[in-house]
Every structure is written in structure tokens, then in C-alpha cells.
C-alpha positions in Angstrom: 99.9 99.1 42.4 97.2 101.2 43.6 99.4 104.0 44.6 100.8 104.3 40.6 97.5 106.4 40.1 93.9 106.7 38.3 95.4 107.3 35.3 97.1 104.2 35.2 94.4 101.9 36.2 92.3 103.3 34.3 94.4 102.5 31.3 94.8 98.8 32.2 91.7 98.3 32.8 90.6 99.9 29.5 93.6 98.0 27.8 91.9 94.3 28.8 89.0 95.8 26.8 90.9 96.5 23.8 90.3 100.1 24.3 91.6 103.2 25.3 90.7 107.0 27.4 89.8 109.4 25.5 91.2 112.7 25.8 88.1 114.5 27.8 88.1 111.0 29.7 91.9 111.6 30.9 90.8 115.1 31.7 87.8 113.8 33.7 90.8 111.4 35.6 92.7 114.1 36.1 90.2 115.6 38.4 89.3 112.8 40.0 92.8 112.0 41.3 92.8 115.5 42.4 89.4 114.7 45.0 91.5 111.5 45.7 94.8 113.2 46.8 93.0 116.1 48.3 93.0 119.0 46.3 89.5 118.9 45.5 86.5 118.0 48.0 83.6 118.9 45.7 84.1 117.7 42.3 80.7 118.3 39.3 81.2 116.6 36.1 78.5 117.8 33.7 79.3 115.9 30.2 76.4 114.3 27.5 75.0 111.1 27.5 77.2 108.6 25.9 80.3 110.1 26.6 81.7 107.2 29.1 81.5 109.7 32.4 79.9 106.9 34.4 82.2 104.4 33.2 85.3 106.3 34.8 83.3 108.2 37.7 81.2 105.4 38.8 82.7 102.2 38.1 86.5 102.4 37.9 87.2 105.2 40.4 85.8 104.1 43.2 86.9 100.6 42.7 90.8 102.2 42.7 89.6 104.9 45.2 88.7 102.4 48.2 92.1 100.1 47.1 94.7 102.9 47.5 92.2 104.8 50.7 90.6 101.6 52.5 87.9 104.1 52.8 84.1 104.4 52.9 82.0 105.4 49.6 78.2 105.9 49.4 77.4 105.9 45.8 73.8 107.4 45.3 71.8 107.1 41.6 68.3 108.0 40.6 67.2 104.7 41.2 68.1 101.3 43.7 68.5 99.4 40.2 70.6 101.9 39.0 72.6 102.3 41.9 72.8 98.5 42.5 73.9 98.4 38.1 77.0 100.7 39.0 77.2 98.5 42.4 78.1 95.4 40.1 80.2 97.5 37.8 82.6 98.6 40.7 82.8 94.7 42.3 83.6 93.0 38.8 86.2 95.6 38.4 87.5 95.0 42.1 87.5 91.3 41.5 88.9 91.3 37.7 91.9 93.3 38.8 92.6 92.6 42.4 95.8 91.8 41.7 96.8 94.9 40.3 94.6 96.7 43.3 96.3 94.0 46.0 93.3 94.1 47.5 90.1 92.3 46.6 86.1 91.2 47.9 86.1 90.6 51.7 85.1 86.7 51.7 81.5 87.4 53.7 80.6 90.3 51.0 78.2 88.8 48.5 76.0 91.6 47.5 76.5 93.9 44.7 75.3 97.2 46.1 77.3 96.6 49.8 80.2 95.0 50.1 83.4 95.3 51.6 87.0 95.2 50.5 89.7 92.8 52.4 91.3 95.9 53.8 88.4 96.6 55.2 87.1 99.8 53.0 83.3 99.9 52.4 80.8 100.5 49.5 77.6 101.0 49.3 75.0 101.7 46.9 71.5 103.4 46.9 68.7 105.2 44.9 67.9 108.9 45.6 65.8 109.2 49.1 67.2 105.1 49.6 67.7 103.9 53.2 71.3 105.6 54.5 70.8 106.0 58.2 73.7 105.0 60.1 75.8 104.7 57.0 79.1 107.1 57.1 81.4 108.5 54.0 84.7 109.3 53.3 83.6 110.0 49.9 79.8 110.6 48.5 79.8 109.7 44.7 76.2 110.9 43.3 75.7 109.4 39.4 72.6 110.7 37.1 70.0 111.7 40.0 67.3 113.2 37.9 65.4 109.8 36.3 63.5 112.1 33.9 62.0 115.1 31.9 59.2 114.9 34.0 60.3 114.7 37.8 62.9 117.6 36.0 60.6 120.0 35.2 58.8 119.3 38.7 59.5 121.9 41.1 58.2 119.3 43.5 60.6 116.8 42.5 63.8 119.2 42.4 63.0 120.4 46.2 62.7 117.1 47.3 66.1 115.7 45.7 67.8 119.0 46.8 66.3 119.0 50.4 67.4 115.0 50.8 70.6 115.6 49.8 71.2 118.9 51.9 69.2 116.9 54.7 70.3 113.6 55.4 72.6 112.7 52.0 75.5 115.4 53.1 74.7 115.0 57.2 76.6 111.0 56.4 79.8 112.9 55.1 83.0 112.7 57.4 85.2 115.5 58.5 87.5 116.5 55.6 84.7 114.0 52.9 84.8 115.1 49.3 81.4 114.8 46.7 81.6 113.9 43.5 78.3 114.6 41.4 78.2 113.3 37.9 75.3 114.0 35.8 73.9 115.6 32.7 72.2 118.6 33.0 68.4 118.9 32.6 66.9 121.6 33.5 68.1 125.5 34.6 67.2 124.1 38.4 68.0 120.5 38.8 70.5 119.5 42.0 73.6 121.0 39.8 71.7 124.2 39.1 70.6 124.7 43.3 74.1 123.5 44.1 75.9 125.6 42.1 73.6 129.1 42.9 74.1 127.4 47.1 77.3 126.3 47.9 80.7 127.9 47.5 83.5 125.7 46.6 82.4 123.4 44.1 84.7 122.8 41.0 83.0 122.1 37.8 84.4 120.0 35.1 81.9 120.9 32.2 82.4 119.5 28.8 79.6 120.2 26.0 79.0 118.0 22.8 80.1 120.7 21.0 83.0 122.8 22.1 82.3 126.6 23.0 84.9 129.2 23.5 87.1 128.9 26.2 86.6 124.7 26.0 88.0 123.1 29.5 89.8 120.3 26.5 91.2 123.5 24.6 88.8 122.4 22.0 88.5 124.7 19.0 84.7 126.3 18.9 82.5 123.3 17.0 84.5 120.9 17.7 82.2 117.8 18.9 83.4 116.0 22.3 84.4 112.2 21.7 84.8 112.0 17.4 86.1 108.6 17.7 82.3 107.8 18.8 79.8 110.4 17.7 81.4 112.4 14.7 79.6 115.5 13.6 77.7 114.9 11.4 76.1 112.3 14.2 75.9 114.9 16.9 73.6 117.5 14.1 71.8 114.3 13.7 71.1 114.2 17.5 70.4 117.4 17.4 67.8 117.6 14.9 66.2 114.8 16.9 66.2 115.6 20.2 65.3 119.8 19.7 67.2 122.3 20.7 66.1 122.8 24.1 67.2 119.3 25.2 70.1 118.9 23.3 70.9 122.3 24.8 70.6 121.0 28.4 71.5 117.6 27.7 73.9 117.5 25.2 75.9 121.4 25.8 75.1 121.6 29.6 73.3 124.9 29.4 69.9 124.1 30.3 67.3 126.8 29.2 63.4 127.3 29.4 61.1 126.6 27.0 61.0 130.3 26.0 64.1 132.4 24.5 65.9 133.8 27.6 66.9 138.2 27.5 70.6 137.8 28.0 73.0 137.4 25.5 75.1 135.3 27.6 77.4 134.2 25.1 78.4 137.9 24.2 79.8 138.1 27.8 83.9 137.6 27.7 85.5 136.4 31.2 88.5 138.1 32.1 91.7 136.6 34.5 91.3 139.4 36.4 89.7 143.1 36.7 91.2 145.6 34.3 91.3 149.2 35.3 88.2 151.0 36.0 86.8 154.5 36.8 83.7 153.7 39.1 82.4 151.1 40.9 78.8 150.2 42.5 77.5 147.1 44.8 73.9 146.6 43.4 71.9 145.2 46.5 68.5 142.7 45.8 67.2 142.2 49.4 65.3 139.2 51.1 64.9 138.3 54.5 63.5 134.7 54.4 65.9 131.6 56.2 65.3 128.4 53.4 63.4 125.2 55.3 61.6 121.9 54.0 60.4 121.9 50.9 61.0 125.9 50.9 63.3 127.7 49.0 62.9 131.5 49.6 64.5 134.7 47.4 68.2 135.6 48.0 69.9 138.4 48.8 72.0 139.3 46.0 75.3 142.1 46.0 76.3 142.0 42.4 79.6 144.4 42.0 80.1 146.3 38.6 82.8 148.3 37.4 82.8 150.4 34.6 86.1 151.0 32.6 87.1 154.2 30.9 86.5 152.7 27.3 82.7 152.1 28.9 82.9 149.0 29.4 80.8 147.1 32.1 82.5 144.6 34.1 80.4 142.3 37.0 83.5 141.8 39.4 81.5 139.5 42.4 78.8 138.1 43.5 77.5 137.8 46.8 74.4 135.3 47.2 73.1 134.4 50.8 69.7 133.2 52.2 69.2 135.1 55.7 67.5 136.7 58.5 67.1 140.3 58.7 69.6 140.7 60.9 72.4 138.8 58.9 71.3 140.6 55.6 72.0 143.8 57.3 75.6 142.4 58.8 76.7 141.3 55.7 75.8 144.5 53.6 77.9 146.0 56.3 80.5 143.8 56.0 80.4 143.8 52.6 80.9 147.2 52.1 84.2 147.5 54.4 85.3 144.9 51.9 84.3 147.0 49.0 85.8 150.2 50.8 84.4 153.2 50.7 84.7 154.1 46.9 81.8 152.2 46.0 78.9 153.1 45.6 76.1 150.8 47.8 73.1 150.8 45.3 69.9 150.0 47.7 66.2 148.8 46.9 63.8 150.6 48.3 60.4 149.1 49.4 57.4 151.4 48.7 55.8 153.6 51.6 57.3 154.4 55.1 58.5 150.9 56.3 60.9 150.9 53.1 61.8 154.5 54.1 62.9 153.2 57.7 64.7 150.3 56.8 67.0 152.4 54.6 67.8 154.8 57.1 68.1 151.6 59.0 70.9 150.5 56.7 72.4 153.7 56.6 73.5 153.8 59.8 75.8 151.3 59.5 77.2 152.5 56.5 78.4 155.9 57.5 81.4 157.1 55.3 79.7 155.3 52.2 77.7 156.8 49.2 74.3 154.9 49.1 72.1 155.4 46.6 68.5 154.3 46.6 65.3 154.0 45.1 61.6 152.5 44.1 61.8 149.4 42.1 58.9 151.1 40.3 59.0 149.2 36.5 58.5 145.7 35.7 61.5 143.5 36.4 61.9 143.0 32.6 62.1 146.4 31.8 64.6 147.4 34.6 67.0 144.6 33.0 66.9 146.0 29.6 69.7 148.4 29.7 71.8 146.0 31.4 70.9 142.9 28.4 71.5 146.0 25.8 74.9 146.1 27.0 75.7 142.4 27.1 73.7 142.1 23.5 76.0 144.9 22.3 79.4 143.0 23.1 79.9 146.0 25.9 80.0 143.7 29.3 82.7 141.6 30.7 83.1 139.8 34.3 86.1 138.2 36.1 86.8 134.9 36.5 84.9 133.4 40.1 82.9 130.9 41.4 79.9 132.8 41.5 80.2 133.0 37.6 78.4 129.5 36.4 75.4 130.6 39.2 74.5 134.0 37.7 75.1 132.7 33.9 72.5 130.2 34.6 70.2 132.8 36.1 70.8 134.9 33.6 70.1 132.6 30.6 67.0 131.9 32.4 65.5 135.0 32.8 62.7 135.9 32.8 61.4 132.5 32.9 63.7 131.1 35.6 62.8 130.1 39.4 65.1 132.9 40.6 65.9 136.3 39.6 67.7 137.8 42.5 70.7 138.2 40.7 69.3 139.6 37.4 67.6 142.1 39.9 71.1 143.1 41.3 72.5 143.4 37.9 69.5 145.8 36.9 70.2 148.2 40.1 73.8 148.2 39.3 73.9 149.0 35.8 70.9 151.6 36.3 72.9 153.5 39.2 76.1 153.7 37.1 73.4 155.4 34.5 72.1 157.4 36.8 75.5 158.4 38.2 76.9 158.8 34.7 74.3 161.3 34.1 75.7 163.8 37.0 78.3 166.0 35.9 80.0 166.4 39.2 80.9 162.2 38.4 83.0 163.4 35.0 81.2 160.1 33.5 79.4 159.8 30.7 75.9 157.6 29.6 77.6 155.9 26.8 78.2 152.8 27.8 74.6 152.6 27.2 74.0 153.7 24.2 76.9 152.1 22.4 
């Protein structure tokens, strides 16, 4: 009965424990039978401890997964005995419902972190870094991979978890392999933070304690996440507890440093799609550094803005690449084509004549285009400000992307953050719709920044 769905075994399984999924956990199955049919191959779940994520993600899914698929998993936690705890959780639920499954423990399995099922899919189970060599995945499940606050805050410890799993945890994926990563969030850079800001593609499933606007669940604001378990008055306990900036990372899945961040990010509104506008600009932050072991260098950043004729400010994409020279200055090309030729390319301009000569450099392949450019000669902090005026003021907007959970992050981090590549493109492209505004030949106006 594998085929009749997660949903259903879920609720069986569930039902022989006298209990039954939540609505956020039929929301979190939902998305998991999407990666199981196809329709999604790289699945985040952010949620807060205690709300049953790792029951449903680590225990019963891939149980039902390798039933209906007869397919390889390599489940990864922050630990062996972690992973090998899940490990035990996915057998007893294999061999306490094999019947519904019709398929149960291959006779000459005996361990709990590898074993195979009679069809002849395989599991296996290790901690972060663990032995995988040889091992191949249909489907890479990865389950709370930061241990603590300490190896969180260690930029140390977050390269070496991202470089393992960019390195040798991904290079076991199969053609056409989906990941699953499950985990709370801990701080503004852990793997969810670098995978987010460095890979296109991934859906995120994020579901805070308490419900903000635009709640995945259609949750009013306040609400709290599971009341049936932690009512509100529980959750303000927590809280009070915990401190704001862990139950903010922990508990709402907006991790923030220990300082208070510039950006009013929570005064930005996300749009369906791009309303009308009056002038657009490509804001360009340059780098030309390929990432390696252990090294993660700046990014080129092309944040577009658009500014609408009520002056309103509206970040319409964001293009975020690590590359050579060479590739920054193809994809600023290619860029712009996309862009066409009524936007404005805003342009950094290093100091002295080698910045002078890589502009002109740049130009050349950008004939037909207006480019603007100039010094970065203020602090980064005070470039920013008209551009975290605006979004204090209610006056900045951005359409619905990818790249929106990425620059959020950033931006809430700022100016205490690893990266600021993206805030930097923000500044230039705010600052040249200023400086264009205050032209008379553009028929705009410098309210938008005043308002």
C-alpha cells in the first residue's frame, strides 16, 4: 500500500500511536511527496525544536520512500549516534508496518544505521564528515547538522560542514537525486544560510513558532505553530528563557547577530510580480575570486531596482556568482542583454588607474547601454543608509524569487554579517537612482528618498 501516499502512512502509523498530523506536519508531507514524485529535488524544512519535523522527515519518510522507490537513501546527522538514533527509528517503522509497506528488513540486515530492504532498496546512516566513500544516493536526507552554539558561531566549523557537503556529501548523489535538509536554523551562516546565498533551486518550507505575515500555514500573524503542544503562553515562556537572539534563530528561523542589524526587513512587502515602473538600474558589487577549501571569497552581486511613479523602490533580481575575471565580465555582459538596454548598469569603481581601465574594460562590451560609475569613497554603512531609510520608511518592495530568502538574510545581518555583497549592490543601486533623480533631463524626482 505504499503507492496510496505519505500522507496516508503517515496517518496509520501515527493512528497505532493514538495520535494524529498536525496541520504544519501535513504541510511538511505535502512537500515531501512532492521530492518523492519528482516535483521537487531540493527540499529545506526550517521549523523549531519540538515541532515533530524529524519524526516525519527522518523516520517515517524514508521508511515509505525506499518501500514505494526500492531506492538508495544516505541519511546524514550531526553525529554517528544521532544518525544511527534516526537509523533505528526508520527500521522499527519498516518492521512494525511491513505489511502495510509489503516490503520489510532484508533477512542478512542486522544493523540499525545500514540495512537493506527485501526489494533490495538501501539505507544508510552517518554523522557529518562520517565514512561515505563508495556509498551512492537516490536521495540524500540531511537532519540537524549543526551539534551546537559553539561549532555555530565557528566560522571554522561552518566551512568545514559546508565544504564536506559540497565536496564529497553531494559528489554520492545520482543523476536526477533529490536533498532533503531538515534543520533549525542557528546562525545567519550555518549550511542553510551558505546553501541558500549558493545554490539556485532549493525550495524552502519555513515555518516559525510564531506566525509572521505571509505564514506558508496561512497562519494569522501571532499565531504560535503546533497549540495542541506548546500554547502561547508556553512559547513567551520559551522566549523569555532562551533570549531573543536564539529564540529568534531557533525558534522563528531568522537567525541574527548579536548586535541589532540596519535593515528594516520586516517593512519590506513581496509582490507576485513587478508593478509598473519609470526607471530601472542593475547595481553591480564586483569580485574576482573562484571559492576553494576552506575558502569562501566575496561575490559578485547585480541587484536590479526599479522605481515606480508613486516612488516606490522595488529590488526586482538578484544575480549572485563566485567567478574569475573573465566570467564576471561575461555575465555583466550577459546580464545586461537580459536587462536590455533601458537599464541603467550602475558600476564600482576601484580607486586609481587600474579601476579606471577595467571600466573602460567593461564598457566595451556594453556598447548601446548607459553605465554609470563611480568611487566607493564612504564607509559601507553609510552608503546603505539611504537605501535602509527607505525600507525603515515602508517605501521598498521586491518580487517574489529565489534569490529573496539569500539577500533577506544578508540584509538582516548587516553590518555584522560574513557577507555584504548584496547590501553593497543595493547601496549602488538606490544611490544611482538618487543621483539620476537629481538630473532634470531624467523628469524624476529625489523623493523617494526623502519620504
Amino acid at each position: 500500500m505504499a503507492d496510496a501516499g505519505f500522507l496516508a502512512f503517515a496517518r496509520q502509523v501515527m493512528a497505532d500511536k493514538g495520535q494524529v498530523p498536525a496541520a504544519h506536519h501535513e504541510l511538511l508531507i505535502s512537500r515531501l511527496q512532492d521530492v518523492a514524485d519528482g516535483r521537487c529535488d531540493r527540499l529545506m524544512v526550517q521549523m523549531p525544536p519540538g515541532s515533530a519535523k524529524s519524526t516525519y522527515g527522518s523516520m517515517l519518510f524514508p521508511a515509505w520512500f525506499m518501500a514505494r522507490s526500492n531506492e538508495q537513501v544516505i541519511a546524514v546527522a550531526h553525529t554517528a549516534s544521532l544518525a544511527g538514533y534516526f537509523g533505528q527509528g526508520v527500521r522499527r517503522v519498516v518492521e512494525g508496518h511491513a505489511g502495510w509497506l509489503g516490503v520489510g528488513i532484508a533477512k542478512e540486515s542486522k544493523a540499525s544505521s545500514r540495512f537493506k530492504l527485501e526489494g533490495g532498496a538501501e539505507y544508510f546512516a552517518t554523522g557529518v564528515r562520517g565514512p561515505i566513500t563508495g556509498r551512492r544516493a537516490d536521495l540524500i536526507l540531511i537532519d540537524d547538522p549543526v551539534k551546537s552554539w559553539a561549532e555555530a558561531e565557528s566560522p571554522v566549523a561552518r566551512d568545514a560542514l559546508f565544504d564536506w557537503y559540497r565536496g564529497e556529501l553531494s559528489a554520492r548523489l545520482k543523476p536526477g537525486g533529490r536533498v532533503v535538509l531538515i534543520m533549525t536554523r542557528w546562525h545567519e551562516d550555518d549550511l542553510a544560510g551558505r546553501l541558500q546565498g549558493n545554490e539556485a533551486g532549493w525550495e524552502c518550507l519555513r515555518l516559525p513558532a510564531i506566525a509572521e505575515a505571509g505564514d506558508a500555514l496561512g497562519r494569522a500573524p501571532g499565531e504560535v505553530l503546533w497549540p495542541e503542544w506548546q500554547d502561547a503562553a508556553a512559547v513567551a515562556r520559551r522566549r523569555l528563557e532562551v533570549g531573543e537572539r536564539a529564540f529568534s534563530a531557533m525558534y522563528q528561523q531568522a537567525p541574527r547577530p548579536p548586535d541589532a542589524a540596519l535593515f528594516r526587513c520586516d517593512r519590506i512587502r513581496v509582490l507576485a510580480e513587478a508593478p509598473g515602473l519609470r526607471q530601472c538600474v542593475r547595481g553591480w558589487d564586483l569580485a574576482a575570486s573562484l571559492p576553494g577549501p576552506g575558502r569562501s571569497p566575496d561575490y559578485t552581486v547585480g541587484l536590479k531596482l526599479g522605481v515606480t511613479s508613486e516612488n516606490l523602490l522595488v529590488v526586482l533580481d538578484v544575480v549572485r556568482f563566485q567567478g574569475s575575471p573573465a566570467q564576471v565580465e561575461a555575465r555583466i555582459q550577459d546580464v545586461a542583454r537580459q536587462d536590455g538596454p533601458g537599464v541603467i548598469v550602475a558600476l564600482p569603481q576601484d580607486p586609481g588607474q587600474a579601476g579606471m581601465a577595467q571600466i573602460t574594460m567593461l564598457s566595451r562590451g556594453l556598447q548601446g547601454y548607459k553605465i554609470v560609475s563611480s568611487p566607493e569613497r564612504e564607509a559601507k554603512v553609510v552608503r546603505a543608509m539611504p537605501a535602509a531609510t527607505q525600507m525603515d520608511a515602508g517605501n521598498m518592495m521586491m518580487v517574489a524569487g529565489p534569490w529573496n530568502d539569500a539577500l533577506l538574510a544578508e540584509l538582516k545581518a548587516f553590518p555584522h554579517g560574513g557577507k555584504d555583497d548584496q547590501v553593497d549592490a543595493l547601496s549602488r543601486a538606490v544611490n544611482t537612482l538618487a543621483g539620476s533623480a537629481a538630473q532634470p533631463a531624467r523628469r524624476l524626482n529625489t523623493c523617494f528618498l526623502s519620504r
